[in-house]
DRENPA-3360 file (N, C-alpha, C; in nm, 2 decimals, always signed):
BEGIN
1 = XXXXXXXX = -0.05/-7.57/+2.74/+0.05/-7.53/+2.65/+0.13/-7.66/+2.61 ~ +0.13/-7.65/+2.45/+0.22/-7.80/+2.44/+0.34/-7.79/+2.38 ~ +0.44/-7.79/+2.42/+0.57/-7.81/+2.38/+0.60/-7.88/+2.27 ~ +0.70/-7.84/+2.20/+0.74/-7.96/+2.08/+0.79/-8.08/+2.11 ~ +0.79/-8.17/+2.00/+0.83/-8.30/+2.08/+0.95/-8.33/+2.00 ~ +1.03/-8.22/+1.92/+1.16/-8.28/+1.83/+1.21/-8.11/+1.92 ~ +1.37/-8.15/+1.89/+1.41/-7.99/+1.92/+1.38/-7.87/+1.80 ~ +1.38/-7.74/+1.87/+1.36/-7.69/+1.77/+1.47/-7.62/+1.75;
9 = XXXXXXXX = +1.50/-7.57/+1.59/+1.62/-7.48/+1.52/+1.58/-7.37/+1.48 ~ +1.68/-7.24/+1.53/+1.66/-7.13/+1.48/+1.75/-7.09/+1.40 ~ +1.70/-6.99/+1.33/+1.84/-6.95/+1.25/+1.90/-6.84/+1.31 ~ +1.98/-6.77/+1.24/+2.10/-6.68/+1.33/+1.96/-6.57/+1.31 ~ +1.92/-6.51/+1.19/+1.80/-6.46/+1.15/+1.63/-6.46/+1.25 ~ +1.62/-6.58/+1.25/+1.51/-6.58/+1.36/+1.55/-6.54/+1.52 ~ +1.68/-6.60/+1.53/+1.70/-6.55/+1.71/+1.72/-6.37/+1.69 ~ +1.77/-6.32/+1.58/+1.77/-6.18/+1.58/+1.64/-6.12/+1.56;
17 = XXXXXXXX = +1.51/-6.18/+1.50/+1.39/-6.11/+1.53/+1.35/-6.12/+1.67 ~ +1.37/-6.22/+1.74/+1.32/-6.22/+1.88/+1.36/-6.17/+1.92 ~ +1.53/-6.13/+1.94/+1.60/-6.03/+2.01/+1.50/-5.88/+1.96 ~ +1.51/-5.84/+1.85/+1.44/-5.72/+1.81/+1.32/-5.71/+1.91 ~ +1.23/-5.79/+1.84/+1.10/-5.79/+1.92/+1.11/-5.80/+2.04 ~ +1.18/-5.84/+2.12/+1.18/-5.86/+2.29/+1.22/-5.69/+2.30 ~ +1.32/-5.68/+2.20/+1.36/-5.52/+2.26/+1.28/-5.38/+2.24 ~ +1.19/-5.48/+2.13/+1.06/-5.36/+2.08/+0.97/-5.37/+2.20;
25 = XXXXXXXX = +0.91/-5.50/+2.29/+0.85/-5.48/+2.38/+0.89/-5.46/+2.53 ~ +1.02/-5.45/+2.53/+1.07/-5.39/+2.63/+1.08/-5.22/+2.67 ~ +1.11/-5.19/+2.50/+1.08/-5.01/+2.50/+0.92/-4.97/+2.52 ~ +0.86/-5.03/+2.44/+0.69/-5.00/+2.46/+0.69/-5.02/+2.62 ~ +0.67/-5.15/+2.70/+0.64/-5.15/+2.83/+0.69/-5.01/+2.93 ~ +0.82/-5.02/+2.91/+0.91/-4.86/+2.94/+0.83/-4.75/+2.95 ~ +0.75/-4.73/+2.79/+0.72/-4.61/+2.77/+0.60/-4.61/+2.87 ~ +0.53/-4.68/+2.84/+0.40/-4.67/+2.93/+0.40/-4.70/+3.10;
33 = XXXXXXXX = +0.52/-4.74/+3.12/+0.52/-4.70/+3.25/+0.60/-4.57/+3.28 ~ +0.64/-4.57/+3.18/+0.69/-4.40/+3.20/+0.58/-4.28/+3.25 ~ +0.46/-4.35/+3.11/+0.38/-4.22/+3.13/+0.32/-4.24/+3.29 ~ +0.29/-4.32/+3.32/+0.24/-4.38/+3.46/+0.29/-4.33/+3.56 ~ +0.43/-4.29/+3.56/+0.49/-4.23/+3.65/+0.47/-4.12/+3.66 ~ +0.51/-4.03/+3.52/+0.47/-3.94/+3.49/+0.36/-3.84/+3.55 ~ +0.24/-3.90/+3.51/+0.13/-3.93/+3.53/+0.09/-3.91/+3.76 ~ +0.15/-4.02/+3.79/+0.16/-4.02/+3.92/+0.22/-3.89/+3.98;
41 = XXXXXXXX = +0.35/-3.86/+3.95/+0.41/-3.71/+3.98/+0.32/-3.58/+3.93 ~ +0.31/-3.57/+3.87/+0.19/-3.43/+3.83/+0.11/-3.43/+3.94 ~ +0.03/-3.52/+3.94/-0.12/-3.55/+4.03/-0.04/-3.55/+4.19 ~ +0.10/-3.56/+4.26/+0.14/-3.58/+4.35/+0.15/-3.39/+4.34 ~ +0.22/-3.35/+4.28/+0.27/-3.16/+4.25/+0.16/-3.11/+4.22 ~ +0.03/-3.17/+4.16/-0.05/-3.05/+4.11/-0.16/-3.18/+4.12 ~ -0.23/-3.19/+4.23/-0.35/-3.21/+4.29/-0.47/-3.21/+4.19 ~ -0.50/-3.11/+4.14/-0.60/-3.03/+4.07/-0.60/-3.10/+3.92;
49 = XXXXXXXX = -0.51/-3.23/+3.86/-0.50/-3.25/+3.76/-0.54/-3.38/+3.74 ~ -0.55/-3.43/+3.87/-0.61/-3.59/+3.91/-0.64/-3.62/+3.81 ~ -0.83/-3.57/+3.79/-0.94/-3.62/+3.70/-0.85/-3.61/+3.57 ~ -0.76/-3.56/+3.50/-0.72/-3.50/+3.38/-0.65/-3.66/+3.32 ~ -0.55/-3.70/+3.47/-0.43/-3.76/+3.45/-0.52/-3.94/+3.44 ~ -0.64/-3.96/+3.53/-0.74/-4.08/+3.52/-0.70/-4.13/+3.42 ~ -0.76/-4.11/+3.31/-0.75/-4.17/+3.16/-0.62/-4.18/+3.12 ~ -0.49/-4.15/+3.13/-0.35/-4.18/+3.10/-0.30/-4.26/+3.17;
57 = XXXXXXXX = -0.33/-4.28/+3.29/-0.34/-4.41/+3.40/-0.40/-4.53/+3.33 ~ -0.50/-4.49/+3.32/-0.62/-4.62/+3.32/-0.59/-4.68/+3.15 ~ -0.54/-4.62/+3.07/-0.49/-4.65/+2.94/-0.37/-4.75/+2.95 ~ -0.31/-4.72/+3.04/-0.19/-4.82/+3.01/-0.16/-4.93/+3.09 ~ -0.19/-4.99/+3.17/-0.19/-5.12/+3.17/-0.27/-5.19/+3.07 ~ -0.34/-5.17/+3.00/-0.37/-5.24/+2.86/-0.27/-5.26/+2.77 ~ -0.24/-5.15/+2.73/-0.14/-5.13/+2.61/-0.04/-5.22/+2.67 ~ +0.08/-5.23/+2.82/+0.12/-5.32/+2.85/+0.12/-5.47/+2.87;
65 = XXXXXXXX = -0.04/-5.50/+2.82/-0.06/-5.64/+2.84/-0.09/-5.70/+2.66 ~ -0.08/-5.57/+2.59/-0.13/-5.64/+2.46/+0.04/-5.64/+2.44 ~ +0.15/-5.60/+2.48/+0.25/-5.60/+2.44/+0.35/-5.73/+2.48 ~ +0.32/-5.74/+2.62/+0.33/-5.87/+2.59/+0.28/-6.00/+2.53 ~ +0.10/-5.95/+2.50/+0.07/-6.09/+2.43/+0.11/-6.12/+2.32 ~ +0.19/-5.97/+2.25/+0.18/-5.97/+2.12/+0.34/-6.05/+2.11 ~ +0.44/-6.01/+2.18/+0.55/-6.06/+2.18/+0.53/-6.22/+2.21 ~ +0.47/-6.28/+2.35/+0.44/-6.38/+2.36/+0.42/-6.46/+2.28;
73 = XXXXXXXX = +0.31/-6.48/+2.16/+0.24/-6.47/+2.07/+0.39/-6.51/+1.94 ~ +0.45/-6.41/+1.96/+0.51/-6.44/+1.85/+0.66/-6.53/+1.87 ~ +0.67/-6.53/+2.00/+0.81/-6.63/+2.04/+0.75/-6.77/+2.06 ~ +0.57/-6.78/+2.12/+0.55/-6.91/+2.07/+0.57/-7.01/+1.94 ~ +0.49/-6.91/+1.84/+0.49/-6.90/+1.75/+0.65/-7.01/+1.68 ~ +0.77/-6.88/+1.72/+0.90/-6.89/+1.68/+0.95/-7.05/+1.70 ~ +0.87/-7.05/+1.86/+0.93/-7.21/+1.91/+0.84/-7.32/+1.89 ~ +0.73/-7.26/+1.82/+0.65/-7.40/+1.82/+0.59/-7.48/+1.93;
81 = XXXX = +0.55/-7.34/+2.01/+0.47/-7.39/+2.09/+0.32/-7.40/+2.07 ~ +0.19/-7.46/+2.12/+0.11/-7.46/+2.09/-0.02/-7.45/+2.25 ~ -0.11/-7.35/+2.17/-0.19/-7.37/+2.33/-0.30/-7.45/+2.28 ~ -0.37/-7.51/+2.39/-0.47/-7.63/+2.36/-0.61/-7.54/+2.27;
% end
């Protein structure tokens, strides 16, 4: 990863998209570990729902990882960072 070699400037405008977007991937992350939990409790109360609940499990740690690359991705971007 290469850093910039001058400082960089944001505007009042760009640090408020990151703010946004950090708080957009902060609610997404949320949600999906919501359902996880969710998800965990049923199958803890109601045994019988396991197999059902598998695929709502296994869905979201993806969704959680594209959410941060996607934010990642775009605060690089913001700062001018660069990967090799």
């Amino acid at each position: 990863m290469a850093l910039p070699s001058q400082p960089v400037h944001l505007s009042v405008e760009q640090v408020g998209a990151l703010q946004q977007q950090l708080s957009d991937m902060r609610h997404d992350v949320n949600n999906h570990l919501s359902l996880i939990m969710a998800a965990v409790e049923l199958v803890r109360h109601k045994p019988q729902m396991a197999e059902r609940m598998l695929a709502t499990l296994a869905e979201q740690p993806p969704k959680i990882s594209e959410a941060l690359r996607k934010f990642s991705a775009e605060f690089e971007k913001s700062l001018e960072i660069t990967r090799p």
